[in-house]
Wavefront OBJ file of the C-alpha trace (Angstrom):
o trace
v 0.000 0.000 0.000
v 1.324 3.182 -0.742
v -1.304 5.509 0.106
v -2.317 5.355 3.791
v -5.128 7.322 5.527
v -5.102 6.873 9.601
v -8.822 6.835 11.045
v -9.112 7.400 15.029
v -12.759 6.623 15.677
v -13.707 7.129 19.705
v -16.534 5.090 21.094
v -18.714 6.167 23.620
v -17.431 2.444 26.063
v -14.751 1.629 27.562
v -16.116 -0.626 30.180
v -17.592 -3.560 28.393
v -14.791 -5.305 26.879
v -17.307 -8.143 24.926
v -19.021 -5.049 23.388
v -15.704 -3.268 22.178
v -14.444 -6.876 20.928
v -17.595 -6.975 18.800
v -16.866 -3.551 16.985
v -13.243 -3.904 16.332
v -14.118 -7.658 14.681
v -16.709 -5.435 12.647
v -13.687 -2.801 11.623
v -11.403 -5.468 10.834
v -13.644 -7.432 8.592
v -12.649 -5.023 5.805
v -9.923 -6.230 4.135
v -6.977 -3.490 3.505
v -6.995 -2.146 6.948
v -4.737 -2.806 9.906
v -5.972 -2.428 13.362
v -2.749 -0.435 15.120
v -3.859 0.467 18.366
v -7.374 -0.043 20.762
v -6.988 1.067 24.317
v -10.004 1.751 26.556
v -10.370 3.600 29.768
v -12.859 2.745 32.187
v -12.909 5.965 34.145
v -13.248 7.800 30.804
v -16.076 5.132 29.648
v -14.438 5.211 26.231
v -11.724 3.658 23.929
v -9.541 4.857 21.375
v -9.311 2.345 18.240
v -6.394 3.560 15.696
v -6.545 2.457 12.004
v -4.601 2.933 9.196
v -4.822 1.666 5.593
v -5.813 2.603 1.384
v -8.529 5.801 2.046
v -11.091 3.669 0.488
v -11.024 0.615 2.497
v -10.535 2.819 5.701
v -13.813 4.903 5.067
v -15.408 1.379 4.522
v -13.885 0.127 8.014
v -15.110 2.561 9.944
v -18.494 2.856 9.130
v -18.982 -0.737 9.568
v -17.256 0.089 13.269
v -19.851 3.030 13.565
v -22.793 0.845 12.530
v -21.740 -1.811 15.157
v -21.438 1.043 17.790
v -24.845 2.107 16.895
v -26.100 -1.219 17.229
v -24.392 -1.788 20.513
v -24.053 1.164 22.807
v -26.932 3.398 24.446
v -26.152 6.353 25.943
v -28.936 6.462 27.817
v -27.193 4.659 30.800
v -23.717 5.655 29.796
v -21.698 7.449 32.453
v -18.005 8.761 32.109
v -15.570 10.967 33.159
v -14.996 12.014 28.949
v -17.451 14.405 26.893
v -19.623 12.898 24.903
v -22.471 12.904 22.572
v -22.678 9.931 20.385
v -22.062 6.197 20.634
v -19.436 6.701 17.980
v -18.471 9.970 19.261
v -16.237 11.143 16.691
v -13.898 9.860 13.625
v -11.283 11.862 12.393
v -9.392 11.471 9.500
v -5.267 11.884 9.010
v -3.453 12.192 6.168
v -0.264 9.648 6.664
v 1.823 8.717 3.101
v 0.838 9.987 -0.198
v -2.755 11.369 0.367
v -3.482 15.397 1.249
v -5.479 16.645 3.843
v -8.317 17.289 0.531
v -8.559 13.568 0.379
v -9.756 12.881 4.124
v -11.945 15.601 4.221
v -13.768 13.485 1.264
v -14.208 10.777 3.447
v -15.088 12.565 6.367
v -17.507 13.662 4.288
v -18.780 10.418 2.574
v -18.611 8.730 5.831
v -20.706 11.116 7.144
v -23.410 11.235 4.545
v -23.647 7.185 4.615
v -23.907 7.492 8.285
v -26.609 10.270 8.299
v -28.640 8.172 5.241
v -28.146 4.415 6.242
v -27.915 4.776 10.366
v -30.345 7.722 11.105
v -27.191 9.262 12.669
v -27.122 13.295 12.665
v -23.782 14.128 11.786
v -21.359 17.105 12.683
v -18.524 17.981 10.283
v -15.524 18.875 12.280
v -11.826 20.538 12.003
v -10.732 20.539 7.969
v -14.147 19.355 6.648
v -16.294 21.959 8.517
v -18.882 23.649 6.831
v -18.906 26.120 9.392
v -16.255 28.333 11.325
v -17.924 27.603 14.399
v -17.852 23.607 13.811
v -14.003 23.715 13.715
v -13.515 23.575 16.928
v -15.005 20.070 18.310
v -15.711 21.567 21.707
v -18.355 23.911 20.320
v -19.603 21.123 18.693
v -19.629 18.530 21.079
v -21.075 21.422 23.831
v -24.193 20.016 26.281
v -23.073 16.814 25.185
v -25.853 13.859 24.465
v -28.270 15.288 26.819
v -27.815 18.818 25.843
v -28.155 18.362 22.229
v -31.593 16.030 22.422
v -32.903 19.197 23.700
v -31.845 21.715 21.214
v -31.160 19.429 17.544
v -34.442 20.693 15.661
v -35.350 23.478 17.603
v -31.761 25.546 17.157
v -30.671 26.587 13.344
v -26.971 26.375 14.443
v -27.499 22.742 15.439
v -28.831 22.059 12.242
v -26.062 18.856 11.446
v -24.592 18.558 8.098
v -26.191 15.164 7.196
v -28.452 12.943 8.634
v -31.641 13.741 10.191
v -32.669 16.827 12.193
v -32.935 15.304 15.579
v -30.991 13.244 17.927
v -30.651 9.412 17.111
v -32.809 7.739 20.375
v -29.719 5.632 21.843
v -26.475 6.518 19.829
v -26.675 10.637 19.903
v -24.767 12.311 17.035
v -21.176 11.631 15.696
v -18.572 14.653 14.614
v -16.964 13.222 11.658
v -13.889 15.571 10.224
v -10.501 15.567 8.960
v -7.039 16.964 10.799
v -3.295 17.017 11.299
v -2.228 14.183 13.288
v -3.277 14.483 17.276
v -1.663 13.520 20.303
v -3.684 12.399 23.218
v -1.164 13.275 26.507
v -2.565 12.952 29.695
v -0.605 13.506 33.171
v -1.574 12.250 36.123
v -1.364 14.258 40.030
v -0.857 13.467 42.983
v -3.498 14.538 44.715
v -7.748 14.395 44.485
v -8.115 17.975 44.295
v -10.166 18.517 41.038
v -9.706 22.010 40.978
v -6.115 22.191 40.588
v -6.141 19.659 37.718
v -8.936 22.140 36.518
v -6.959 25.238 36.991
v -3.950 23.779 35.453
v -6.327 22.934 32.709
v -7.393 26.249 32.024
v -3.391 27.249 32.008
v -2.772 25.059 29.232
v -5.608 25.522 26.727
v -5.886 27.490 24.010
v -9.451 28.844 24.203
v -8.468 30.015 28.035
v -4.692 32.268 26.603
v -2.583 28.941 26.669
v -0.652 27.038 24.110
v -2.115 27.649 20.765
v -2.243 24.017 19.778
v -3.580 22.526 23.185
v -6.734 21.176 23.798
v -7.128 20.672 28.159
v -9.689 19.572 30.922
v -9.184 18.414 34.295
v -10.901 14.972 35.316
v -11.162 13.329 38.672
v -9.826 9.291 38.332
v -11.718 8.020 41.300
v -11.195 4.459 41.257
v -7.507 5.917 41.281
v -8.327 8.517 44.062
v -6.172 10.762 41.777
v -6.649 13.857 39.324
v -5.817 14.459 35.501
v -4.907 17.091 33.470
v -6.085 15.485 29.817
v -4.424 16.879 26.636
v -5.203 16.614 23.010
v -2.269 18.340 21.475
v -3.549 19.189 17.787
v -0.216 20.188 16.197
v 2.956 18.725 18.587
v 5.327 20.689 15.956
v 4.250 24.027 16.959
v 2.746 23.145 20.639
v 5.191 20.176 21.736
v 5.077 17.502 24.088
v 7.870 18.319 26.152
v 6.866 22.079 26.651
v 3.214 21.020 27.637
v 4.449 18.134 30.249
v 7.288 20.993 31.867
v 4.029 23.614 32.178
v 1.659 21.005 34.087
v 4.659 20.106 36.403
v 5.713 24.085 36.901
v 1.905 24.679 37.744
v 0.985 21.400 39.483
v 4.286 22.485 41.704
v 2.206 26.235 42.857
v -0.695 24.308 44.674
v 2.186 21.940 46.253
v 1.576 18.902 43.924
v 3.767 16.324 42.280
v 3.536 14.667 38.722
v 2.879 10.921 39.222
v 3.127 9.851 35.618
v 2.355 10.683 32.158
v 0.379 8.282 29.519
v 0.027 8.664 25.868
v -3.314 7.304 24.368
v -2.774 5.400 21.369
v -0.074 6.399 19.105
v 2.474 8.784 18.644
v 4.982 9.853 15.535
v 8.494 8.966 16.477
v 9.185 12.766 15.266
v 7.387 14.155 18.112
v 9.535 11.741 20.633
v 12.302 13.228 18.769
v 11.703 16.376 19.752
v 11.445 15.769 23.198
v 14.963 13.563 23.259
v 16.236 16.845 21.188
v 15.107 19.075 23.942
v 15.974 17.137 26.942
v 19.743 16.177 25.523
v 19.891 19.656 24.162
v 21.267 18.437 21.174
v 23.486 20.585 18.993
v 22.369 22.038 15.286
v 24.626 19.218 13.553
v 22.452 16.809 14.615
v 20.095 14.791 12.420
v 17.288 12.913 12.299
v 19.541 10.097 10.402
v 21.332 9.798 12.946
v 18.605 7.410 14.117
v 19.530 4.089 13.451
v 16.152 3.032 12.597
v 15.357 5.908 10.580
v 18.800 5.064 8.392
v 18.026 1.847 7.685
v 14.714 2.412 6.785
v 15.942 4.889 4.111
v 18.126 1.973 2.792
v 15.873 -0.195 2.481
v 13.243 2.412 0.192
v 15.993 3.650 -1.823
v 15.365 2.414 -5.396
v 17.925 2.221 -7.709
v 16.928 5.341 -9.246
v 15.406 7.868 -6.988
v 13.807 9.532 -10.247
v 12.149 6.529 -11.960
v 9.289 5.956 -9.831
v 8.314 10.022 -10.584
v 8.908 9.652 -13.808
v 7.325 6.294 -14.428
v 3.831 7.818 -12.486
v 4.108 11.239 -14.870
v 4.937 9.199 -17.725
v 1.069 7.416 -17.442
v -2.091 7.907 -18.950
v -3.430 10.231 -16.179
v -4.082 13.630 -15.062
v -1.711 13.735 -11.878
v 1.358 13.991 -11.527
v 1.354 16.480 -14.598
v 2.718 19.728 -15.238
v 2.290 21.180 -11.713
v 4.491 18.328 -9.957
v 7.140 18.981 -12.624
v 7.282 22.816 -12.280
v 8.112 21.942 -8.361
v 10.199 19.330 -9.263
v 12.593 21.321 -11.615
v 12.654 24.106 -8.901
v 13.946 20.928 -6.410
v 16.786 20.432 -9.165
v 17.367 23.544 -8.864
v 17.829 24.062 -5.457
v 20.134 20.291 -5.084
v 22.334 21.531 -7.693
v 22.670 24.773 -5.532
v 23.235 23.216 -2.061
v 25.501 20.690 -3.952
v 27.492 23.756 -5.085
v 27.720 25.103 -1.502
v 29.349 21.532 -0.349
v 31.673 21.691 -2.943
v 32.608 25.217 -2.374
v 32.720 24.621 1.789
v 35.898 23.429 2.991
v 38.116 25.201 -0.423
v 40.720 27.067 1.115
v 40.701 30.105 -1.187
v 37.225 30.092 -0.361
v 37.870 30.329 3.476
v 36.700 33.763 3.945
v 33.193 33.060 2.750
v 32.547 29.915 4.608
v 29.792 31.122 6.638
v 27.876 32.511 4.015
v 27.949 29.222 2.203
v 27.258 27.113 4.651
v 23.872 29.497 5.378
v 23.224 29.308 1.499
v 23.241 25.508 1.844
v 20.746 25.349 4.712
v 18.800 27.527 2.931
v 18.444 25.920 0.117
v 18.515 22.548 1.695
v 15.053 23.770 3.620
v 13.307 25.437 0.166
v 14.443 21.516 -1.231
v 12.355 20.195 1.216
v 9.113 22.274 1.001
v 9.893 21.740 -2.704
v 9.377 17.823 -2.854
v 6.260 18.118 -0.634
v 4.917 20.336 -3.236
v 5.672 17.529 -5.962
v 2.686 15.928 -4.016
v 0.765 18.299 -3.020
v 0.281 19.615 -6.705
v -1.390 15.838 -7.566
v -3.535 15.663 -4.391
v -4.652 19.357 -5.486
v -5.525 18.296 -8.934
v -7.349 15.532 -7.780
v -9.494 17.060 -5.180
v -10.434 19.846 -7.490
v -11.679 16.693 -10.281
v -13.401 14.761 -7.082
v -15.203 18.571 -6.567
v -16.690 18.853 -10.167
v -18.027 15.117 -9.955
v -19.941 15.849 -6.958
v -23.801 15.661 -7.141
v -25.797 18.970 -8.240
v -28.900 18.340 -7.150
v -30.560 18.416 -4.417
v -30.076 21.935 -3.168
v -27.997 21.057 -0.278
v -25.597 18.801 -2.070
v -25.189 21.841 -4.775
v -24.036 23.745 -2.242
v -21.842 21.684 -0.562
v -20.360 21.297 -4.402
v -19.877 24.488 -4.708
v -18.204 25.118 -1.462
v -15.681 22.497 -2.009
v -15.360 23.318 -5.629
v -14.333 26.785 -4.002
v -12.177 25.340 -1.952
v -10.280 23.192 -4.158
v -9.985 25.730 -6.855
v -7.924 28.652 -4.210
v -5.651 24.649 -3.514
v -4.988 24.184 -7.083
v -3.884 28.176 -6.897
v -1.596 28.387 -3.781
v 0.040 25.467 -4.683
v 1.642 26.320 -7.976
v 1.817 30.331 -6.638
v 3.982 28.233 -3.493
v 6.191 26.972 -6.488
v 7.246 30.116 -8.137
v 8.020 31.947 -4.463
v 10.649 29.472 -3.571
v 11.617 28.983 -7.024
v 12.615 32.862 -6.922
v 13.638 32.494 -3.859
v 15.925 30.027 -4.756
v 16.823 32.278 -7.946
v 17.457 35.170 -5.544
v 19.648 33.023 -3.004
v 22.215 31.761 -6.779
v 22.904 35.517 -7.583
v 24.126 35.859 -3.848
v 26.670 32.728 -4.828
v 28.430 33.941 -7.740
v 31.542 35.539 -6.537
v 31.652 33.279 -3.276
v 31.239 29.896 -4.829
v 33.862 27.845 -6.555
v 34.714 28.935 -9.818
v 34.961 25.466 -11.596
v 31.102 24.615 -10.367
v 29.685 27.504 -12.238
v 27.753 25.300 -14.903
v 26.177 23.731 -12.053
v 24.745 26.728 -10.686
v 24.069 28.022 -13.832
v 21.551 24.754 -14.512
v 20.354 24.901 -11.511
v 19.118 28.484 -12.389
v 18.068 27.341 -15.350
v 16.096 24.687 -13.841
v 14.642 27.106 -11.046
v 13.574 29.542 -13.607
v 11.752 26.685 -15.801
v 9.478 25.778 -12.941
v 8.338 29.130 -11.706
v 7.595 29.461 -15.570
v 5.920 26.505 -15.774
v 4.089 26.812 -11.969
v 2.913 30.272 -13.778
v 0.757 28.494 -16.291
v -0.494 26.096 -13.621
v -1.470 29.344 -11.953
v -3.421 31.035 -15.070
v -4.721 27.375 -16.059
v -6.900 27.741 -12.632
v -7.860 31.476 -12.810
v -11.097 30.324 -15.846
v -13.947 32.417 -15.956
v -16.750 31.864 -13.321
v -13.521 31.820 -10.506
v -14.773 34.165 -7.666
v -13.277 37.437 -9.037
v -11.448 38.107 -5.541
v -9.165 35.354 -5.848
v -8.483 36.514 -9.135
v -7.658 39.918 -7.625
v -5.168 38.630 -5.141
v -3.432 36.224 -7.447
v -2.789 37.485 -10.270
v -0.298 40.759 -9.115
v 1.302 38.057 -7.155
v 2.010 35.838 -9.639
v 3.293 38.581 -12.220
v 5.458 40.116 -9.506
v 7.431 36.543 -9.034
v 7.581 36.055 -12.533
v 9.096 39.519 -12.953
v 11.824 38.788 -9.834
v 12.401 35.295 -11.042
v 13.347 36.342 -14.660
v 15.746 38.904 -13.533
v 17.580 36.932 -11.242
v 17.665 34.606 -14.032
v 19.499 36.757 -16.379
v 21.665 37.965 -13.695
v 22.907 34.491 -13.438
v 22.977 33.597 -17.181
v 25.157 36.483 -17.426
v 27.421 36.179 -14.833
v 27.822 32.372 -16.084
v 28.180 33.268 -19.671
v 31.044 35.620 -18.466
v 33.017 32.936 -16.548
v 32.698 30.314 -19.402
v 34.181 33.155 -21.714
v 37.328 33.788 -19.270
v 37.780 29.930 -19.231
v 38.204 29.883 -23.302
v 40.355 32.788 -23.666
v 43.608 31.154 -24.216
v 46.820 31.528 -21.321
v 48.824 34.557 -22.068
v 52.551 33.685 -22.947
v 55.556 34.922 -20.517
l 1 2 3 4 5 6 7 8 9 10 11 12 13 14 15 16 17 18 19 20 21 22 23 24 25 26 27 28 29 30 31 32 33 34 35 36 37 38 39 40 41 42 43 44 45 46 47 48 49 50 51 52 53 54 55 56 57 58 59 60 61 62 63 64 65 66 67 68 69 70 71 72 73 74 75 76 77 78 79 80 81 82 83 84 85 86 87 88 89 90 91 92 93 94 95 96 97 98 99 100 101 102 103 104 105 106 107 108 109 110 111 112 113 114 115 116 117 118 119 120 121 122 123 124 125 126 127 128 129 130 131 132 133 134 135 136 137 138 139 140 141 142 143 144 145 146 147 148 149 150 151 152 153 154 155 156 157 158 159 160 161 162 163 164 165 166 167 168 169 170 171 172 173 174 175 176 177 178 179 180 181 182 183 184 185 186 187 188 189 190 191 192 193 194 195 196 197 198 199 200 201 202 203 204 205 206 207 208 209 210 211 212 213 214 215 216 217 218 219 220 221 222 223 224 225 226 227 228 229 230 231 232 233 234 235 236 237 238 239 240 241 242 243 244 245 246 247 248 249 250 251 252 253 254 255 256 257 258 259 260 261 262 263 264 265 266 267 268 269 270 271 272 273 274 275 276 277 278 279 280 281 282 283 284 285 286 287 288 289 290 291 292 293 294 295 296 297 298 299 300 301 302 303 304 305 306 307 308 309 310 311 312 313 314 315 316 317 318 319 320 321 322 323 324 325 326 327 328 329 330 331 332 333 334 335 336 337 338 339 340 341 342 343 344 345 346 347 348 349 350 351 352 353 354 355 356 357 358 359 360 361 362 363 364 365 366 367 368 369 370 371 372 373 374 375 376 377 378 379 380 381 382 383 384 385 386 387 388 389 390 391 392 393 394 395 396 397 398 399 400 401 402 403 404 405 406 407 408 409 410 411 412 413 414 415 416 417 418 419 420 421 422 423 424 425 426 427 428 429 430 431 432 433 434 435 436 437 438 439 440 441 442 443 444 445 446 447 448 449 450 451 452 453 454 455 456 457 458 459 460 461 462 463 464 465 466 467 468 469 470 471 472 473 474 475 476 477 478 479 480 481 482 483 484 485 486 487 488 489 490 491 492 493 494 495 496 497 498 499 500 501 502 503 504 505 506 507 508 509 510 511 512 513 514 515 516 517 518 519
């Protein structure tokens, strides 16, 4: 498989391990899935089941999970220490290899409808696939919980769910179904019963209270435990980290004279965000890498083909839409940018070149970190294409479903922009970082700068048509607006840079021909 969606449904049971067995036998009678993770907390009344596999097969799982849940659980006589308002209480979708964030909000949304239409579920959409601002944030959506929302669904035009009918399913509530970065479920446990202080600490932490902006936080009381819990959902560990949220509950947890007992991470984690911590705790120095993991090494063995390019060129080479000429454009600005950070190394370490070491070895990381961004957008550029084709196919009629078309036809259409327009800023970028190199690099490399300019200025070109290809008549006239001056301005920077660098390479291929001057 080489396109993998993650689904992490959360069932309203965590008691009942017969009934939990029974849903997880429905999931994994899919085939194409793999079951990763399950872990269920009585206190909470609720388990986490993790599942990754082909988008298709994953969206298939899962609703066979939900329909079991439905089936199973009544939430009539379900207590816990965890919000909730449906047996299947929400399943979000994560992009993990080779699939964009445009591809689970599909399924969130295709999930969703089948679960609205076949199980008489109402159904939220949440995070990426909202339909609404508001409905971003799961809290507001999830707010009253079961109880609260039997008495407002049908009565309140905000609770009006996206699919399903207009009222609250008699035993299994209503399910928030959405898309999202991967999450990390921390929770840290105190030493002591006090519930306020795990609330206060709570409140610290959050984002909707002034704390971290990626940090989702409520306080719980573990009573078979005789303990409190500050419980995290940490929505984007790169910019709001593990490390920094575990070091704030233990500063604050010290003010009311309390001790950490442990930590516990609920269901899985990305060895990158484990990293981070390690990298923080060791404080590890800026030479450090994350190939320096053993694991990580040999797993990049292992994947390497025996020519990096043919399996890109084998995939543009077919009969299809994507990759096409979007996914080049980035790719030639990626060429670009090697052959420029290759020119760097060979230019690092030359002692007639001593004097401009540091500048080179900042041009490098520079253009080592546009690489980067630059072979994501190889990707990205397919998924965009794809999810603007999935947009057109979707149904025009009824009303509702028109609408919903048109949003995501919207939607997909500023994607298939902002990619390409991503393209041509690093590709000038890029462009601008070369003209900075030409009287500090060596002297013998200056082809290979000069191609890699020449390959940088062919994909901002090329990104450029991708651009105006998009732009058709009918586009809403304010994207237009803001693209267009953009988009002329880097074509404008790009192509001067360019002959900057053309220039300055035609110049030092003319010295190297004129013949040696006799004594």
């Amino acid at each position: 498989m080489s396109r993998l969606v993650e689904c992490v449904p959360n069932f309203s049971e965590g008691r009942d391990k017969g009934k939990i067995d029974e849903i997880c036998r429905a999931i994994t009678s899919v085939s194409g899935v793999d079951l990763l993770d399950r872990e269920s907390d009585p206190d909470h009344n609720r388990s986490v089941v993790t599942i990754v596999g082909a988008p298709e097969a994953v969206a298939r799982a899962v609703f066979e999970g939900a329909r079991a849940a439905v089936r199973l659980i009544d939430l009539n006589h379900h207590k816990g220490a965890h919000p909730r308002m449906g047996a299947v209480d929400v399943i979000p979708f994560v992009p993990v290899k080779d699939v964009g964030m445009d591809t689970c909000i599909a399924l969130a949304r295709e999930v969703g409808e089948r679960m609205g239409r076949e199980l008489e579920v109402p159904v939220f959409l949440y995070e990426r696939a909202s339909t609404k601002p508001e409905r971003e944030d799961l809290s507001w959506v999830r707010a009253g919980e079961f109880e609260g929302l039997r008495q407002t669904i049908g009565h309140d035009p905000l609770r009006v769910p996206d699919f399903g009918p207009n009222r609250i399913h008699p035993t299994a509530g209503a399910t928030a179904v959405g898309a999202r970065f991967f999450l990390i479920a921390f929770n840290v446990n105190l030493s002591t019963d006090r519930i306020e202080v795990a609330q206060r600490i709570a409140k610290v932490l959050r984002n909707r209270t002034g704390g971290f902006k990626f940090v989702k936080a409520l306080g719980f009381s573990l009573k078979e435990r005789g303990i409190v819990q500050v419980s995290m959902n940490l929505v984007n560990y790169r910019e709001s980290a593990v490390h920094r949220a575990f070091l704030m509950v233990r500063e604050e947890a010290a003010r009311y004279g309390v001790a950490v007992l442990e930590s516990e991470i609920v269901g899985l984690i990305p060895n990158e965000a484990l990293v981070m911590t390690a990298e923080h705790s060791l404080q590890l120095c800026d030479a450090w890498s994350h190939r320096q993991i053993l694991e990580n090494r040999l797993e990049e063995v292992r994947c390497e083909p025996e020519s990096t390019l043919t399996p890109l060129l084998d995939r543009i080479a077919a009969p299809t839409g994507a990759p096409g000429g979007g996914s080049v454009s980035a790719a030639l600005c990626s060429l670009g940018s090697a052959l420029t950070s290759m020119v760097c190394g060979l230019t690092h370490g030359k002692k007639a070149y001593a004097m401009h070491s540091e500048t080179v070895i900042a041009a490098r990381q520079t253009a080592e970190k546009i690489r980067r961004e630059l072979t994501e957008l190889i990707e990205s550029d397919a998924r965009a294409f794809e999810a603007f084709m999935a947009a057109n196919k979707m149904p025009k009629e009824p009303e509702d479903r028109a609408r919903l078309r048109e949003e995501s036809i919207r939607k997909a259409t500023r994607e298939a922009v902002q990619v390409p327009l991503r393209v041509m800023e690093l590709g000038r970028d890029l462009l601008a970082l070369a003209t900075t190199l030409t009287q500090t690099t060596l002297a013998n490399a200056v082809t290979d700068l000069g191609v890699g300019a020449l390959a940088a200025e062919a994909g901002v070109v090329g990104a450029s048509y991708n651009v105006q290809a998009n732009l058709t008549p009918g586009v809403d006239p304010a994207l237009i607006a803001e693209v267009e001056p953009r988009m002329e301005a880097l074509l404008e920077e790009s192509r001067a840079h360019a002959t900057t660098l053309r220039e300055h390479v035609a110049g030092r291929l003319a010295k190297m021909r004129m013949p040696t001057p006799k004594a």
